[in-house]
C-alpha positions as CSV (number, residue, x, y, z in Angstrom):
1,X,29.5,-13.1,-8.4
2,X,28.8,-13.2,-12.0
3,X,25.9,-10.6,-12.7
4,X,24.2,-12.4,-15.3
5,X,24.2,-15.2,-13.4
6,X,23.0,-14.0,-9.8
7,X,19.5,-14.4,-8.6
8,X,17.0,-11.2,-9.1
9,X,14.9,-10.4,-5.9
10,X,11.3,-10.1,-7.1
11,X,9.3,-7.9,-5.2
12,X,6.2,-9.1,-3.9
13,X,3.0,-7.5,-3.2
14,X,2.1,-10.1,-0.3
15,X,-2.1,-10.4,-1.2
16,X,-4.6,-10.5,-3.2
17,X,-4.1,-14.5,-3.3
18,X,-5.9,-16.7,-5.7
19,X,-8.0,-19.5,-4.5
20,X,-6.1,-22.9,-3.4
21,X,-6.6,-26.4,-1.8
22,X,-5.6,-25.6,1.6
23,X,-3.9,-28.4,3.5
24,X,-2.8,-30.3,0.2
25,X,-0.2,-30.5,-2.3
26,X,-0.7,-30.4,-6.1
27,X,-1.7,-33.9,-6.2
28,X,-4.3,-33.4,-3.6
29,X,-2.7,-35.6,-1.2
30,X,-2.4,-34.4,2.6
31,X,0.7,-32.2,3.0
32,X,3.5,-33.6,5.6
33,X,3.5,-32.6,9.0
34,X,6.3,-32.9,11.7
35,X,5.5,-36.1,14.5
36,X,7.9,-36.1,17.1
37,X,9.6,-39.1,18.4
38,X,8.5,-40.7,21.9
39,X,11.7,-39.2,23.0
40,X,10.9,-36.2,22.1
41,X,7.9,-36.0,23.4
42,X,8.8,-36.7,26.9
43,X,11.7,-34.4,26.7
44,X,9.0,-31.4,25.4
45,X,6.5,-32.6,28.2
46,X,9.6,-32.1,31.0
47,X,10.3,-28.8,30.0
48,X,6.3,-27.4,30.0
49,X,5.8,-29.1,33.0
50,X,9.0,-27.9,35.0
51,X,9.2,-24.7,33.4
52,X,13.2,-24.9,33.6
53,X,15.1,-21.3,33.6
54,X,17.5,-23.0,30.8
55,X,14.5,-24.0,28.7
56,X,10.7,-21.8,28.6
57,X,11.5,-19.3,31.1
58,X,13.7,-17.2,29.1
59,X,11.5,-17.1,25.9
60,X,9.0,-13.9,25.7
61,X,5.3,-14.9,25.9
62,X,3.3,-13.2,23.1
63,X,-0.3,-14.4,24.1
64,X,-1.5,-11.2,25.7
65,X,-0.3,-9.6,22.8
66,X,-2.2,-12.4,20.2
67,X,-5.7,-11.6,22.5
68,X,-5.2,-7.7,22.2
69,X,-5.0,-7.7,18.6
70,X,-6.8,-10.1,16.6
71,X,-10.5,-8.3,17.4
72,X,-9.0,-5.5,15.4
73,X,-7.4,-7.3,12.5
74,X,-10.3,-8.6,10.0
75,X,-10.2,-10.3,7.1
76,X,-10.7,-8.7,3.6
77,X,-12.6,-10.2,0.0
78,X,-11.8,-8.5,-3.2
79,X,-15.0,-9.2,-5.7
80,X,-15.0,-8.1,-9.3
81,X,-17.1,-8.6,-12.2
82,X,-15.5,-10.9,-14.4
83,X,-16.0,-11.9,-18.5
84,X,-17.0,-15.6,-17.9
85,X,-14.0,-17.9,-19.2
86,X,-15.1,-21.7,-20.0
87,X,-13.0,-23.8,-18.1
88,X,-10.1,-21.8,-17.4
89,X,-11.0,-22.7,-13.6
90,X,-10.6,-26.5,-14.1
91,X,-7.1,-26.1,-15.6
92,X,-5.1,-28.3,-13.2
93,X,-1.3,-29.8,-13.7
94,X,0.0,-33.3,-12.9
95,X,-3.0,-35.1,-14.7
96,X,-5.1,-34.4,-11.6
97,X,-9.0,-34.3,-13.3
98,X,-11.4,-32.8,-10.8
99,X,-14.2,-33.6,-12.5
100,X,-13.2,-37.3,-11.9
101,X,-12.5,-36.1,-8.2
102,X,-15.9,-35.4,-7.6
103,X,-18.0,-37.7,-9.4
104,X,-15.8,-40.6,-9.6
105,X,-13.9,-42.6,-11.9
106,X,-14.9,-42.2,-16.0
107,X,-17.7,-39.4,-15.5
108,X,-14.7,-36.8,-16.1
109,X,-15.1,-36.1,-19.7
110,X,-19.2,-37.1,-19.4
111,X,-19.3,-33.9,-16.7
112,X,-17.0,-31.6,-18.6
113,X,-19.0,-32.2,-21.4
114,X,-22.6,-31.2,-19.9
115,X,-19.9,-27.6,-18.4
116,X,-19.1,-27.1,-21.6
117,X,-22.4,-26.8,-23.6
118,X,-23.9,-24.4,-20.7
119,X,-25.1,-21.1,-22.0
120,X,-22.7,-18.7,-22.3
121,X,-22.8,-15.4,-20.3
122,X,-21.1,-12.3,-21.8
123,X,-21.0,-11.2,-17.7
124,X,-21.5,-13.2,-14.1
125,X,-21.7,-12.0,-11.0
126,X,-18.5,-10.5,-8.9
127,X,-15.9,-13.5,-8.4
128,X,-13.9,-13.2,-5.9
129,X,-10.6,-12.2,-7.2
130,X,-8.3,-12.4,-3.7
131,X,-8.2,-11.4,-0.4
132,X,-6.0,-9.8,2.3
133,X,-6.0,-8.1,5.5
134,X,-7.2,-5.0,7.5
135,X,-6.9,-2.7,10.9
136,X,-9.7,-1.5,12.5
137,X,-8.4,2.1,13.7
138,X,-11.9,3.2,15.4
139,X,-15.2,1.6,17.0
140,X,-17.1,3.1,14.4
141,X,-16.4,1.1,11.6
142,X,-12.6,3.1,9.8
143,X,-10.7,0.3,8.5
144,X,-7.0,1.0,7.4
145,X,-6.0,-1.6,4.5
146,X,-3.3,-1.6,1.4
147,X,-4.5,-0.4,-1.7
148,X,-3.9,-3.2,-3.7
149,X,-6.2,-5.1,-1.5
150,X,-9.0,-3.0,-2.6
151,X,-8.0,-1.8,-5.7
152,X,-10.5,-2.9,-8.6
153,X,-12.5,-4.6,-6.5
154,X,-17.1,-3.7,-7.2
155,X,-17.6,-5.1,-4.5
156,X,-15.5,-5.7,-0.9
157,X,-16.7,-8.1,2.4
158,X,-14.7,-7.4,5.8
159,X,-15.2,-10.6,8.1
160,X,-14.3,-10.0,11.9
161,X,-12.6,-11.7,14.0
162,X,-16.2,-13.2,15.5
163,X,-16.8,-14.4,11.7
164,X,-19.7,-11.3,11.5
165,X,-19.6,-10.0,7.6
166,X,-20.2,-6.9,6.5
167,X,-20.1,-4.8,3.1
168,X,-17.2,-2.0,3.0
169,X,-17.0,1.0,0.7
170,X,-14.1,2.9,0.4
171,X,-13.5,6.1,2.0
172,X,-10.0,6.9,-0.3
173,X,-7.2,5.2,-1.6
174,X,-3.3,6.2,-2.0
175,X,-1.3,4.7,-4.4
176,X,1.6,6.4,-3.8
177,X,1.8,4.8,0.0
178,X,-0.3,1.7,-1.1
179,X,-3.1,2.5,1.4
180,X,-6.7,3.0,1.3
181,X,-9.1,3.5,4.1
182,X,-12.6,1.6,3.9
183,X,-15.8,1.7,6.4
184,X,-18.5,-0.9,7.3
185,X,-21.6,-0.3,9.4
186,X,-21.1,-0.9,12.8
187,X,-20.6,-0.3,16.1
188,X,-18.9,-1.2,19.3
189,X,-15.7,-2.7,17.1
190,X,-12.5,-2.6,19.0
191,X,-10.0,-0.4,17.5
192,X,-6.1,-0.7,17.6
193,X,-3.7,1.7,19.2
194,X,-1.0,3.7,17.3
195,X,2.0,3.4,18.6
196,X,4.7,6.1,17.6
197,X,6.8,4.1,14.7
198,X,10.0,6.7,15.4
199,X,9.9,5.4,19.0
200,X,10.6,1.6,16.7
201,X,14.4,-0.1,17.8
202,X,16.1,-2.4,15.2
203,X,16.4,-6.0,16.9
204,X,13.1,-5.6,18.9
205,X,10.3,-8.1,18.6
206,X,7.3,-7.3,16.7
207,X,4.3,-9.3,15.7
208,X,2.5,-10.0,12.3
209,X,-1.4,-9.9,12.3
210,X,-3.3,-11.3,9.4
211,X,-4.9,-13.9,6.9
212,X,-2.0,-15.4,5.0
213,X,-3.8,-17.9,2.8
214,X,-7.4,-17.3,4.1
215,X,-6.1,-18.7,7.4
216,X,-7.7,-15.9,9.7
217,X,-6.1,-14.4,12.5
218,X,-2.9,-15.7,12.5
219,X,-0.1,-14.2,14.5
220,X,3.8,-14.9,13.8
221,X,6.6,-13.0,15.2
222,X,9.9,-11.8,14.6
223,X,12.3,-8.7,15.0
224,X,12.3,-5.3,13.4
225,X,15.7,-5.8,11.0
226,X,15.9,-1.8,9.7
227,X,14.1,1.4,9.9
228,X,13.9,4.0,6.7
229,X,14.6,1.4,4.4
230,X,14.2,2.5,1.0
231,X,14.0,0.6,-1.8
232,X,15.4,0.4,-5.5
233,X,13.5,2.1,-8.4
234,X,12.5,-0.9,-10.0
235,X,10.6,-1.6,-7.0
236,X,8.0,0.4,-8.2
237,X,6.6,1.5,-5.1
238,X,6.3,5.0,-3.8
239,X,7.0,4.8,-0.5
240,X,10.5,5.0,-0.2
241,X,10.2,4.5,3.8
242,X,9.5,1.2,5.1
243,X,9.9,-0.9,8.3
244,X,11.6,-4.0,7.4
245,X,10.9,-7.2,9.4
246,X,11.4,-10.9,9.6
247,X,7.7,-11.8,10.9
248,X,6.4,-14.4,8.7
249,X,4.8,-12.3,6.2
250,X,2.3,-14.4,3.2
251,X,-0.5,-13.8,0.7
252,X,-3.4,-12.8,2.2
253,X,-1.1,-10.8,5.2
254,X,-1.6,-7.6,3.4
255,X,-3.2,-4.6,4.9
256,X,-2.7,-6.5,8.3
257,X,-1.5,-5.0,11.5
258,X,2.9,-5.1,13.1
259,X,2.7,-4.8,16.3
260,X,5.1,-4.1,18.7
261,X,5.0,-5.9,22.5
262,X,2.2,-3.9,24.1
263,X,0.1,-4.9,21.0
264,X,0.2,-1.3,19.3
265,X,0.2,-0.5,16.0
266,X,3.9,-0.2,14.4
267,X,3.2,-0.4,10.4
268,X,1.0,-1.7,7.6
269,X,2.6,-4.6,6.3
270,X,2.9,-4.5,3.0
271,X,5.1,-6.4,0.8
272,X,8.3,-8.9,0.6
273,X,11.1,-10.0,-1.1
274,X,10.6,-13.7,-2.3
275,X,11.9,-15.4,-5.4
276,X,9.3,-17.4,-5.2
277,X,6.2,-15.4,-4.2
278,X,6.1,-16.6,-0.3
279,X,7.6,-15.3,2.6
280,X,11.7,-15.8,2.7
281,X,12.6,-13.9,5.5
282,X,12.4,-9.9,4.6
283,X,9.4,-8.0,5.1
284,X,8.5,-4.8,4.6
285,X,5.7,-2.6,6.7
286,X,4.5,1.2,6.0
287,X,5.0,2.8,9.2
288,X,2.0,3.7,12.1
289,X,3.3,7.5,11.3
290,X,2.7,7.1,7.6
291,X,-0.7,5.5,8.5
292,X,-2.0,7.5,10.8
293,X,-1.2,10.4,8.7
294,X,-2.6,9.2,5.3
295,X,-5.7,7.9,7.0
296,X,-6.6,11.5,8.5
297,X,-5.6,12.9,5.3
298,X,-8.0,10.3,3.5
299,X,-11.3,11.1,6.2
300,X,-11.2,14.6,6.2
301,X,-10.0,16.1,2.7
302,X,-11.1,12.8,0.6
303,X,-7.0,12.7,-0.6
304,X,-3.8,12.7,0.9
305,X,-1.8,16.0,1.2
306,X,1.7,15.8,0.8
307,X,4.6,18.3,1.3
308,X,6.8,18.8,-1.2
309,X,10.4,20.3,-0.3
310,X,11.7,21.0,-4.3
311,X,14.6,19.5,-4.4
312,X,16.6,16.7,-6.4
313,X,19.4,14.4,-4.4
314,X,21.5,11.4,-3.9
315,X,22.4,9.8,-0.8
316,X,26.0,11.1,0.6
317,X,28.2,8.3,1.0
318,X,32.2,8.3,1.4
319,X,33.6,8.5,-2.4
320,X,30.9,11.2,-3.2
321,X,31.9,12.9,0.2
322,X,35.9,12.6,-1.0
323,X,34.8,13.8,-4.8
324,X,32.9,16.9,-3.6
325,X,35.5,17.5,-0.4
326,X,33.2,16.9,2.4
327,X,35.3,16.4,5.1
328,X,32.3,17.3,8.1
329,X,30.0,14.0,7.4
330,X,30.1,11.1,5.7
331,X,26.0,10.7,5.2
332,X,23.4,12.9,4.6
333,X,20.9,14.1,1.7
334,X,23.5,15.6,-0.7
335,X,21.6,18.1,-2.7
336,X,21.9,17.8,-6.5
337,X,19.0,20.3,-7.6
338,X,17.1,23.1,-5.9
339,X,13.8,23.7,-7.7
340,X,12.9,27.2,-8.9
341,X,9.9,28.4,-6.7
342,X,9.9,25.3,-4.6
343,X,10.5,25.5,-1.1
344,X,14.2,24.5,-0.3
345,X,15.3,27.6,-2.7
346,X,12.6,29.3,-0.4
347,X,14.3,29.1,2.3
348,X,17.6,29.3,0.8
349,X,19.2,25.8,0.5
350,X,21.9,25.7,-2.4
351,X,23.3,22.7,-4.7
352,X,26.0,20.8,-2.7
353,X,24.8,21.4,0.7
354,X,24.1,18.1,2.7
355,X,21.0,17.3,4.8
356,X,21.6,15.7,8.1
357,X,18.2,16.4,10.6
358,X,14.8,17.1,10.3
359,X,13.4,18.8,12.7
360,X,16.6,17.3,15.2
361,X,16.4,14.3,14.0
362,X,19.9,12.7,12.3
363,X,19.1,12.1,8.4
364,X,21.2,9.2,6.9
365,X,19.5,8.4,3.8
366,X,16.4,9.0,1.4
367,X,13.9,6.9,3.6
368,X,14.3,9.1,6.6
369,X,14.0,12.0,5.1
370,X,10.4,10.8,3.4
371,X,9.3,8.9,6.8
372,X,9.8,12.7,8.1
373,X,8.2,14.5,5.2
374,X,5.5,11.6,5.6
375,X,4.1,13.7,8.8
376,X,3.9,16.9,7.3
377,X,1.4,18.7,4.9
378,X,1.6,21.9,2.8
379,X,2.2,24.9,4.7
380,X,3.5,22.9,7.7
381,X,7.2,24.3,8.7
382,X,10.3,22.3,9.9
383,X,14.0,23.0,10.6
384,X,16.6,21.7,8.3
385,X,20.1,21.0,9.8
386,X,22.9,21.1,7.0
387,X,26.5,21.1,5.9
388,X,27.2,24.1,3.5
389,X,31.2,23.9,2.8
390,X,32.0,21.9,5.7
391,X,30.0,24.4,8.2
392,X,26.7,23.7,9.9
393,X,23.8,25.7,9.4
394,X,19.6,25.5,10.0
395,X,16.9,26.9,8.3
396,X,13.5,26.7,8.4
397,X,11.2,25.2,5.3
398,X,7.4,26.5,4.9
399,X,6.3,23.1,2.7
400,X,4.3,23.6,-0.6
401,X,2.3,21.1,-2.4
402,X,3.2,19.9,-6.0
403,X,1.1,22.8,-7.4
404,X,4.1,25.0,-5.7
405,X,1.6,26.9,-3.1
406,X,0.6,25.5,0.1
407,X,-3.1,25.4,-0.6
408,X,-4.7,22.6,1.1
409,X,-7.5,20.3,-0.9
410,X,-10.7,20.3,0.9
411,X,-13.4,17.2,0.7
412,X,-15.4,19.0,-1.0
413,X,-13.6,20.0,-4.0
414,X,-13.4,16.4,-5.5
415,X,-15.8,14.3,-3.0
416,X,-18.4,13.7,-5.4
417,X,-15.8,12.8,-8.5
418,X,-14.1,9.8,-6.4
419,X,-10.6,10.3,-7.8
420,X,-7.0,12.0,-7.3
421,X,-4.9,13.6,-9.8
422,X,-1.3,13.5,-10.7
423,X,0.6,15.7,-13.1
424,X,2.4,14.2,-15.7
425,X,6.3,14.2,-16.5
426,X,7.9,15.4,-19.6
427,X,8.7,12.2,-20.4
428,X,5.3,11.1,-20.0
429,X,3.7,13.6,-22.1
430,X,7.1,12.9,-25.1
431,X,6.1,8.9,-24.6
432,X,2.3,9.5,-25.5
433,X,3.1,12.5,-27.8
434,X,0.6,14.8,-25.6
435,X,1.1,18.8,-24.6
436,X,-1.0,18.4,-22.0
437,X,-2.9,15.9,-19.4
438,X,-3.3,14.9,-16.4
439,X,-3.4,11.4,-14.7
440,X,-6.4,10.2,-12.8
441,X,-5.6,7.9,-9.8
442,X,-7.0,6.6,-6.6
443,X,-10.7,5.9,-8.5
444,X,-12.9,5.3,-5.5
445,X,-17.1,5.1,-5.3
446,X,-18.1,8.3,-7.0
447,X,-19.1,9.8,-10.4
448,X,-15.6,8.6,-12.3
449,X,-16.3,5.4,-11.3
450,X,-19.7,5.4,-12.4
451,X,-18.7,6.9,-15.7
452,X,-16.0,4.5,-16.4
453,X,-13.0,6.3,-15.7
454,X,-10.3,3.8,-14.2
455,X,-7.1,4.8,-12.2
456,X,-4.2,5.3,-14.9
457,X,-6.5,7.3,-17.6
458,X,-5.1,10.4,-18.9
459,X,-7.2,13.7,-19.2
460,X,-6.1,16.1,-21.7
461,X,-9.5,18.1,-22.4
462,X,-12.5,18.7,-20.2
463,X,-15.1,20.7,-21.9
464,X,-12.8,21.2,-24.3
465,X,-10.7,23.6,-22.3
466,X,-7.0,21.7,-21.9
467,X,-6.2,20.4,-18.5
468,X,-2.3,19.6,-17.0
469,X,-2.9,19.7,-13.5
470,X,-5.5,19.2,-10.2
471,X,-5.9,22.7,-10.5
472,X,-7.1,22.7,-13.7
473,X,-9.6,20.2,-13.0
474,X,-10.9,22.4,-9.7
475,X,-11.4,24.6,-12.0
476,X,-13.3,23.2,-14.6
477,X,-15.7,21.7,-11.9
478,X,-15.9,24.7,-10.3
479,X,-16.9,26.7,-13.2
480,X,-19.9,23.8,-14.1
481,X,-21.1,23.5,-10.9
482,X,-21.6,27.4,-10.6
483,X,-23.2,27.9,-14.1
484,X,-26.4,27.2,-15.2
485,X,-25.8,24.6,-18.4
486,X,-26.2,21.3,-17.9
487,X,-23.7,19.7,-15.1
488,X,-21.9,17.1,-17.3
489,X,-18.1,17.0,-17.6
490,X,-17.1,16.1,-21.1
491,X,-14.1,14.2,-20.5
492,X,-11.8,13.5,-23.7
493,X,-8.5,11.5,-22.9
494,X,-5.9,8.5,-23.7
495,X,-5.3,5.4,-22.3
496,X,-1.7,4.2,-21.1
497,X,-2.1,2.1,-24.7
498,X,-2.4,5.9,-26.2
499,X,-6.2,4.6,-27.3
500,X,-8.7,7.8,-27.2
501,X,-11.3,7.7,-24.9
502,X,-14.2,9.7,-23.8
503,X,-16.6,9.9,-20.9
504,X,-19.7,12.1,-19.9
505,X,-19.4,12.5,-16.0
506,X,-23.1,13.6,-14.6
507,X,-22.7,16.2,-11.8
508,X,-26.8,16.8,-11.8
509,X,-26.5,15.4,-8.1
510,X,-23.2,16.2,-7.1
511,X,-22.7,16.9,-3.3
């Protein structure tokens, strides 16, 4: 096939989905349904009512599954404050006039006319900018949800299954996994149960729980079609770890529950491949390991801790196995780079040796290996199984965090500011012609929020002492909240743009 001629796979993020006339084409006419011929119709009615082996017997019934799950899956609204935009609402192709829809024929323009000459607002009220899915994960009010569901939003509703609303805030968001968990004020909800995602089969069924399209609790079903799948760089996501399914998967499914056939939790679903920005067969969820980790992570240290094994590698595959003389396995985590102080070179892992269990389980590729690192935090130990010149050999890995220690982040530290922190690459730093910074992410309720600070910004001073990584921040805020001047964080910083910005963060009050 000609490259340049080929179709591109877009990757979707399946939410956050705009309003739209539900039921209706573009020219607001009732979309086409299926009618079945008389014929038809008897010969459907013979096979419910006989309940032939050859016909309904043989099919799996998914309603117990449908009445176990949707009490736990709710429906999300994404409000944010938006810069009022005349008419940009009413902007409609095919020379379909609303305005003439709703007060009849030749008061169009008359109506447009009195919109138009409205006062202007510089700001209006949160709009609602999309909506998706969530899992309720206890009785108390937890919701697990993607982050691009909540991402933005100032202000969030969570509608049960019952049609009860409530208010969310969010407990913490991670990018990186594109999860956030969010809590409402009640009681007596009914939680789902996590099932063990490593226990998941390729080829059996599963079942998609969500809102595609604002049409709540709705339940589709298909099979699991790969496990560890990993996905290209231009995906942009970083998972690299996904369940991949052929459930019916649309806008307004994210953040919604895959279940397996006792109705437990399998994954997060959490995008698609589409061309054309619906579902088209592939699916992709964030497994109930992943989730179940991240969400503890989230509710008890305020961020997700992730263990880091310091290493650099490509995915072993025949001609790389014949060019390097690897005659024992044909697949594995081929080892390009060990990283000085990091924990492979810890525990003495070399260049060219090939990964092929965790913890004894078999290793084929770059997904597995992060769905197992997934579980893990720093200081947590496993067993590496490898191939080092054609011989076997273990060792065991003490993790580290990307600080290189294996210090654990409490709540406490960063509670009160409501944001994460990423170091910066080289590159990053050359691009922006910076020394020095780091990258706030995960903004949440708290005092970054408040000032201003959005996920992406880069800090380079605080105080005017120079900061490049968490630690450096700990420290700062340490140091202000244990003096006696004034509890203000003087933030100075650049945008992605490169634009210099600066914030005053008030820690008078912090927890």
């Amino acid at each position: 096939m000609n490259k340049s001629k080929s179709s591109v796979l877009t990757l979707v993020v399946a939410a956050l989905a705009g309003t739209a006339a539900i039921g209706t084409n573009a020219q607001g006419r009732v979309a086409d349904v299926y009618i079945p011929s008389q014929q038809q119709q008897a010969s459907t009615q013979y096979m419910v009512k006989t309940g032939s082996s050859r016909s309904m017997a043989n099919y799996p019934d998914f309603t117990g599954v449908a009445e176990h799950t949707i009490n736990s899956v709710v429906s999300i609204k994404n409000y944010a404050s938006v810069r009022q935009q005349q008419n940009n609402f009413f902007q409609f192709g095919d020379g379909w006039d609303p305005f003439e829809f709703f007060f009849g024929p030749g008061n169009g323009q008359q109506q447009r006319k009195q919109q138009q000459q409205q006062p202007k607002k510089s700001d209006s009220k949160p709009q609602l900018r999309g909506s998706g899915s969530g899992v309720i994960i206890s009785a108390d009010g937890y919701i697990v949800t993607n982050n691009h569901v909540v991402d933005g939003a100032d202000k969030l509703t969570v509608t049960l299954n019952d049609n009860s609303e409530y208010n969310a805030r969010v407990i913490g968001t991670d990018p990186n996994t594109d999860l956030a968990l969010i809590k409402i004020n009640a009681k007596n909800l009914q939680p789902i149960t996590f099932a063990n995602s490593d226990d998941v089969k390729v080829g059996e069924w599963c079942v998609a729980v969500g809102n595609p399209f604002g049409f709540n609790s709705s339940v589709t079903v298909g099979v699991i079609s790969a496990k560890g799948r990993g996905l290209n760089e231009s995906a942009n996501s970083g998972i690299k770890s996904f369940i991949q399914h052929d459930a019916a998967v649309n806008p307004g499914n994210s953040g919604g529950a895959l279940v397996n056939t006792d109705g437990e939790l399998i994954g997060i679903n959490t995008m698609i491949y589409s061309q054309t920005g619906n579902y088209a067969g592939i699916s992709f969820a964030v497994p109930s390991n992943t989730v179940r980790k991240v969400e503890a992570d989230l509710r008890q240290y305020g961020t997700v801790q992730r263990a880091v094994l310091g290493i650099s590698y490509q995915e072993l595959d025949a001609d790389m196995a014949k060019e390097h003389k690897i005659t024992a396995t044909n697949e594995g985590i081929y080892v390009a780079k060990v990283t000085d102080r990091g924990a492979a070179k810890e525990a003495g892992l070399q260049e060219g040796d090939v990964i092929v269990k965790f913890n004894g389980t078999s290793i084929k590729n770059g997904g597995e290996l992060q769905e197992q690192m997934n579980k893990l935090r720093p200081g947590d130990k496993a067993t590496l199984g490898f191939y080092r010149d054609n011989k076997y050999k273990t060792a065991q890995v003490t993790f580290k965090n990307d600080q290189g220690t294996t210090k654990i982040t409490k709540n406490s530290d960063f509670a009160s500011l409501g944001a994460s922190f990423l170091n910066l690459t080289s590159k990053e730093k050359d691009d922006l012609s910076i020394s020095n910074g780091v990258k706030v992410t995960g903004v949440r309720e708290g005092k970054f929020k408040a000032a201003g600070v959005r996920d992406g910004f880069i800090i380079t001073t605080i105080n005017d002492e120079p900061v490049n990584s968490s630690d450096d921040v700990e420290t700062i805020y340490d140091q202000i909240m244990h003096s006696n001047a004034d509890k203000v964080m003087y933030i100075k910083g650049i945008t992605a743009t490169g634009k210099t910005k600066y914030y005053a963060v008030d820690l008078s009050d912090a927890e």
